[in-house]
C-alpha positions as CSV (number, residue, x, y, z in Angstrom):
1,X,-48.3,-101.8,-18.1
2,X,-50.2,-98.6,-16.9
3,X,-48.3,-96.5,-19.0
4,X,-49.5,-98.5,-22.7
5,X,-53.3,-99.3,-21.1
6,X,-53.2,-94.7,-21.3
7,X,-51.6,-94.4,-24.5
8,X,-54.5,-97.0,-26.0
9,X,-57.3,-94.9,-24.4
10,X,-55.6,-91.5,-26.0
11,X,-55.1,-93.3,-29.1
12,X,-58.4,-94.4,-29.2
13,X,-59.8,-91.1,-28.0
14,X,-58.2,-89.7,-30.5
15,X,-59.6,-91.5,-33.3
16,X,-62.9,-90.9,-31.8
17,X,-61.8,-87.4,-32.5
18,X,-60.9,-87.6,-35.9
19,X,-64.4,-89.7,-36.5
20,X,-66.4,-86.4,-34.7
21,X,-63.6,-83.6,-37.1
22,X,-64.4,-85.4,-40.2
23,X,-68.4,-86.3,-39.7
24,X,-69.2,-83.1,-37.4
25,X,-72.2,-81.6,-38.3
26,X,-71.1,-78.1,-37.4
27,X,-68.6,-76.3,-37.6
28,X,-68.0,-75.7,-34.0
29,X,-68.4,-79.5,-33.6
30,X,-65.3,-79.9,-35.8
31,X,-63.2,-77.1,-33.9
32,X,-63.9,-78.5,-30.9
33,X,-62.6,-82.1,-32.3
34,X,-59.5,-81.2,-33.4
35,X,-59.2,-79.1,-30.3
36,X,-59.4,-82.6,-28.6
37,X,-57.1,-84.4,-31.3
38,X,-54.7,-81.4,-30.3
39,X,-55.0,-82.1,-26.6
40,X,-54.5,-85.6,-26.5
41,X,-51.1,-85.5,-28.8
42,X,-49.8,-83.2,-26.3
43,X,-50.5,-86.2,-23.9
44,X,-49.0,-89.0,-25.9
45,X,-45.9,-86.4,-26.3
46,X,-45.5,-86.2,-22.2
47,X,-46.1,-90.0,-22.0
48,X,-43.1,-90.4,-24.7
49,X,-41.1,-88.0,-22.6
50,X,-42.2,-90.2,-19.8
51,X,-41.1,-93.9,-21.1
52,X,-37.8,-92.7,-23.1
53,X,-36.9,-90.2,-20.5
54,X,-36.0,-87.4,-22.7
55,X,-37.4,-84.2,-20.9
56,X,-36.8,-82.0,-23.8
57,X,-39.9,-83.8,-25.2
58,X,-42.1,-82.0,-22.7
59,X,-41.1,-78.4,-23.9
60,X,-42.3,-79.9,-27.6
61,X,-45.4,-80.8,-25.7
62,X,-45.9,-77.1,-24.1
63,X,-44.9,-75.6,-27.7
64,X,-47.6,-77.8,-29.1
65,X,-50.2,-77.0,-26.6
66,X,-49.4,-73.3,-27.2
67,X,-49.7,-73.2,-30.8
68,X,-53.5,-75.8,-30.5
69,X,-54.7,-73.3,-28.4
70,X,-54.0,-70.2,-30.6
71,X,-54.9,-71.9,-33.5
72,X,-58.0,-73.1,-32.5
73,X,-58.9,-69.3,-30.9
74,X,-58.2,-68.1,-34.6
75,X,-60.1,-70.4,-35.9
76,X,-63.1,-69.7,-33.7
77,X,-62.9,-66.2,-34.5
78,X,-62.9,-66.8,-38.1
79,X,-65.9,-68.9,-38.3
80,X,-67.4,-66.4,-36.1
81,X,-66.7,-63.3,-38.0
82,X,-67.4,-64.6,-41.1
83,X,-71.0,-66.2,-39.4
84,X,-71.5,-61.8,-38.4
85,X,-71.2,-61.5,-42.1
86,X,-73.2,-64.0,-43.4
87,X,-71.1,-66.0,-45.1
88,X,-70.8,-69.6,-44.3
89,X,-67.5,-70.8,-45.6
């Protein structure tokens, strides 16, 4: 019971996301969105892991985490070279 009630609040959350990646009005707004998006799949992954009670589902989760976070720290530092430059792609 507990364990669907928190995978409809990160599903929803995460279509909140999606709403804030797609309409953001910055660009930062948008990173940090998908940031979010990228956070809460790592969730839904553990609570998977959880219910079926395959573990090897939470080093998938750690993999994903790992690869959000670096992707999202080379995306920042794109934006924010190219926003030194003067470009605004």
């Amino acid at each position: 019971m507990i364990l669907s009630f928190a995978t409809l609040a990160i599903l929803t959350v995460m279509g909140i996301a999606l709403m804030r990646a797609f309409l953001g009005p910055t660009v930062p707004d948008r990173i940090l969105a998908v940031n979010m998006f990228g956070t809460k799949t790592v969730l839904l992954i553990c609570i998977t892991a959880l219910v079926t009670d395959a573990g090897f589902l939470l080093d998938v989760a750690m993999v994903y985490a790992l690869i959000n976070f670096i992707g999202v720290i080379g995306a920042l530092q794109y934006f924010e070279r190219s926003a030194e430059n003067g470009t605004n792609e």
